[in-house]
N, C-alpha and C positions, 0 to 999 in steps of 0.2 A: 541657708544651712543645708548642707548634702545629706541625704540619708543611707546611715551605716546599715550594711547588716555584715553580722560574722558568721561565717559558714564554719561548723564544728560536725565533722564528720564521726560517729559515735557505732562502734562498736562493740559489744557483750561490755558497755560502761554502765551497767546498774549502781556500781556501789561511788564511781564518779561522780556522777552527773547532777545529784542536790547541789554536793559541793560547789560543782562547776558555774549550776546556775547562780547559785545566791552570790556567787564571786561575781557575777558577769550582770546582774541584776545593777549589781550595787555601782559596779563600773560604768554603765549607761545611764542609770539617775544621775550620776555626775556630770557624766558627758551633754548631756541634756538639758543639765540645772544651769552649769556654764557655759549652755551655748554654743556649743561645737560641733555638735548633729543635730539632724530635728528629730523633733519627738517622734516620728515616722521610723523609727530606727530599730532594729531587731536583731534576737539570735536564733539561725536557723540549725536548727542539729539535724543532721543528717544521716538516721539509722541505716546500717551495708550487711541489713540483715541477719542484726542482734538475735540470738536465743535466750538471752533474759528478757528482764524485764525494761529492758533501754527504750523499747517506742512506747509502753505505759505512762512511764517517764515524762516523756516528750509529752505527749497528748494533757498528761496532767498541769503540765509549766503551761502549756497552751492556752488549758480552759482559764488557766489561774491569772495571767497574767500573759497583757497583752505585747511586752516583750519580746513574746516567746514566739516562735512559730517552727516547721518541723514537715518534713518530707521522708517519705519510708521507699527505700528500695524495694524490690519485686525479691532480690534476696543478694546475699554477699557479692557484692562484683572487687571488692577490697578497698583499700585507701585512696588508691588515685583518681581511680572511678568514681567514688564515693563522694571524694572532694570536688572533681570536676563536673557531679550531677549538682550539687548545693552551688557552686558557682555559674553556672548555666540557668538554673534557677533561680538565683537572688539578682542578676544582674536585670529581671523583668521589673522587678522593686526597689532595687537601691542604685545611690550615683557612688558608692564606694564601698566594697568588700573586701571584710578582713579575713582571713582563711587564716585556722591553729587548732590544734588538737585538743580534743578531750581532758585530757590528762594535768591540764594548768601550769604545766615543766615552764610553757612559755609564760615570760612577765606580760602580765594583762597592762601593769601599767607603762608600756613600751605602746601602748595603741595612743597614746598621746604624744609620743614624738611621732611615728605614724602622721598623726593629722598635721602637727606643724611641717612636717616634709611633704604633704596635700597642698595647704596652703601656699606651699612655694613654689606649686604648679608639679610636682610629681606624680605620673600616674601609675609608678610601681613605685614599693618600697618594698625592702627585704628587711626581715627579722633578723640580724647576726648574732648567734653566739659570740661575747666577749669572750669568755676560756669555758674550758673542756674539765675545769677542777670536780666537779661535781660528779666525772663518769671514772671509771675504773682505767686503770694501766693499758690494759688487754682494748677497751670501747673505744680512748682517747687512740692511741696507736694506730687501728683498724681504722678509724675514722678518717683519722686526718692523712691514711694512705691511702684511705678508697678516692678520698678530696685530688691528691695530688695524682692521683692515677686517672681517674678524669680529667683534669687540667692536660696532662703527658696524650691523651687519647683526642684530645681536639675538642673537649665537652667545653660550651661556655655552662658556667655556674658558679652564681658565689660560694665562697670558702664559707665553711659554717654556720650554710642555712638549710634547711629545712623546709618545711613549707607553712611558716608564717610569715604573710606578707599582705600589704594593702595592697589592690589592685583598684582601679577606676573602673566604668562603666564602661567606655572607652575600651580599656585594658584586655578585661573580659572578654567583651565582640569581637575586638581583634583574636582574641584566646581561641574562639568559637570557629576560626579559618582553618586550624590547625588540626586535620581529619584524621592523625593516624589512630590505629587502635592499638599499640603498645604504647603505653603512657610512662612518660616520665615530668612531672611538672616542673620540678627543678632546674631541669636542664631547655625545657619548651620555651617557659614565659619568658628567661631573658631574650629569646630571640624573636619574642611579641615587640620590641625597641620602648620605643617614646622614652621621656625622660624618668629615671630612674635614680635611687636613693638609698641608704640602710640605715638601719637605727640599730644598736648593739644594746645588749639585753642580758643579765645574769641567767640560765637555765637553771630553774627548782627539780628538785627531786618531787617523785609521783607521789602525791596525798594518799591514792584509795586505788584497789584494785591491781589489775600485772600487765606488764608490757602488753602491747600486740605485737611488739617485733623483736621475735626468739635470735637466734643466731640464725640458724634459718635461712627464717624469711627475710633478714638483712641483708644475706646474700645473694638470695633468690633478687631482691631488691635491687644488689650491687652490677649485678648482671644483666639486668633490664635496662639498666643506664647507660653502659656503655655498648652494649647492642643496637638500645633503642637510637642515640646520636653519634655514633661512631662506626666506619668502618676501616678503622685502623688496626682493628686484632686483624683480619681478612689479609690486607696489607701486609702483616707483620707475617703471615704465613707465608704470605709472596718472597717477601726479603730472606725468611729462610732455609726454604727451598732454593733460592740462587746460590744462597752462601752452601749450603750443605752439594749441591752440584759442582762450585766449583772446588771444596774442600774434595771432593771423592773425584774429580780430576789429578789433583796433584798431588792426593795418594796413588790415581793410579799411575804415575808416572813415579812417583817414588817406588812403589812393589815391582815396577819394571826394571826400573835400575837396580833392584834390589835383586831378583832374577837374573837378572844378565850377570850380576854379580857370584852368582851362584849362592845364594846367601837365604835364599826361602825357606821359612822356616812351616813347617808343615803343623796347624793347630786347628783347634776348632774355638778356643775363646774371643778371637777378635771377629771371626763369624758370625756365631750367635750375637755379640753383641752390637753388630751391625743389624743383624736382621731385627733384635728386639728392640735396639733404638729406631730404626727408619718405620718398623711397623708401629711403636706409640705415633712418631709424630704423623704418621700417615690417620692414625686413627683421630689425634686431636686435630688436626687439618678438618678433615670430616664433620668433626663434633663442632669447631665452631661454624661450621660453612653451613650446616646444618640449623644452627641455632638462627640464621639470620634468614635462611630458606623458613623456616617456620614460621620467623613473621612477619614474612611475605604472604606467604599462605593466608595467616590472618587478616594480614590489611586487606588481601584479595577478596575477602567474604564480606568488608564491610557490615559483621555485626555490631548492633548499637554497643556503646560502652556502656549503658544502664539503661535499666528501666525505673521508671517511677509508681510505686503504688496507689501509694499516699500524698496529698500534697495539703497538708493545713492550709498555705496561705488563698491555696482556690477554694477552698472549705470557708475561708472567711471572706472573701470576696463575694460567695453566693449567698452566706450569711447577710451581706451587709445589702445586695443590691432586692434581698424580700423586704 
């Protein structure tokens, strides 16, 4: 039997994370009762530098039950980071890592197709959203444009996933190749290969507590993605500056003819709005060219994506070796 752990990244989730655990307790004595993990199997929550009371929390599930276990960021590095320090750390203890949010949106009980698609030698599996009935008009829309605008920009990434998914131990290390410092997991791990899989899953609405991802930072989000694995916006600037070059060609060969004609009409609207359309795009030319100089910059410094504070499970390793 392989040993689980699920990395659940936890931020400012005080009023979650009872809930969270007693779901996730109860799902493991099962999985355990019947045999499909070993008892060696754990959840590691992964505090990104909560201001409540969330690594109290943890520390308390910890002393209580040995289920539990739990690593503290040095302070917020955000979700990706967050996610990527609990899967960097759990692949030192487990032969399979589930990664899924706080929040329980995700069906816990989709970790058991999870294992039957293990069992058939898979060393990823993706979480799919079956439908989107559950998000509003406006979330469903936005969603499934940001999906397909990804796909248009050359991203590989499943349709309708998010970042629950089993990963192997395997999976992981190969994970641990992949140096950059603008993180996007979604878009990363498929291009980890080996054999891969999905399991479709109904999304719940949030029990306790409020998003972490406002409109915002969903865009802030949106933007990461297609910067961090595409350079197709860059491109897309190339293509029109050619087109808008050879269009102001054959206008000027049109005002020519139109001159010769004697037919010039003397104005200042088609001016200005020359100059103030050529100066937007010259400024967003800039702004994205910019945006991808920047993280450049970043990957140039090579600073760590996290730190770690706290780390339970070396707390109980030292525990156990007095």
């Amino acid at each position: 039997m392989e040993v689980l752990y699920i990395v659940i990244p936890c931020y400012n989730e005080e009023d979650m994370l009872p809930i969270t655990a007693k779901a996730l307790i109860l799902k493991l004595d099962t999985l355990i009762a019947d045999r499909r993990i070993s008892p060696m199997s754990k959840v590691m929550f992964v505090d990104d530098g909560s201001q409540d009371r969330t690594w109290e929390l943890i520390e308390r599930f910890h002393r209580s039950c040995d289920l539990f276990t739990g690593i503290k960021l040095s302070r917020n590095r955000g979700h990706q980071n967050a996610l990527l320090a609990g899967l960097m750390t759990a692949k030192d203890y487990a032969d399979i890592i589930i990664s899924m949010d706080a929040d329980l949106q995700d069906d816990i009980n989709a970790i058991d197709g999870f294992l039957d698609k293990r069992e058939e030698g898979c060393e990823i599996v993706y979480g799919v959203r079956s439908s989107r009935e559950t998000d509003t008009g406006f979330k469903r829309f936005t969603a499934e444009s940001y999906y397909k605008l990804l796909e248009a920009m050359g991203v590989e990434i499943t349709y309708n996933h998010a970042d629950y998914r089993l990963m192997s131990k395997r999976a992981v290390e190969a994970l641990a190749e992949f140096k950059e410092v603008n993180l996007f997991l979604r878009g990363i791990v498929p291009m980890v290969g080996f054999k891969s899989d999905i399991v479709t899953y109904e999304r719940a609405a949030r029990q306790a507590g409020e998003s972490k991802y406002p409109l915002k930072k969903m865009l802030s989000f949106a933007v990461e993605g297609i910067t961090s694995l595409s350079v197709k916006p860059i491109r897309f600037i190339t293509g029109l500056g050619v087109t808008i070059f050879f269009v102001a060609i054959i206008m000027l060969v049109y005002f020519l003819i139109i001159h010769g004609m004697g037919k010039t009409v003397h104005g200042w609207t088609s001016t200005l709005m020359s100059v103030w359309a050529l100066g937007g795009l010259q400024l967003l030319a800039i702004g994205v060219i910019g945006e991808y100089i920047g993280k450049i910059y970043l990957e140039t410094k090579e600073r760590p994506k996290f730190l770690i504070d706290i780390n339970l499970e070396e707390e109980y390793d030292e525990f156990e070796k007095e």
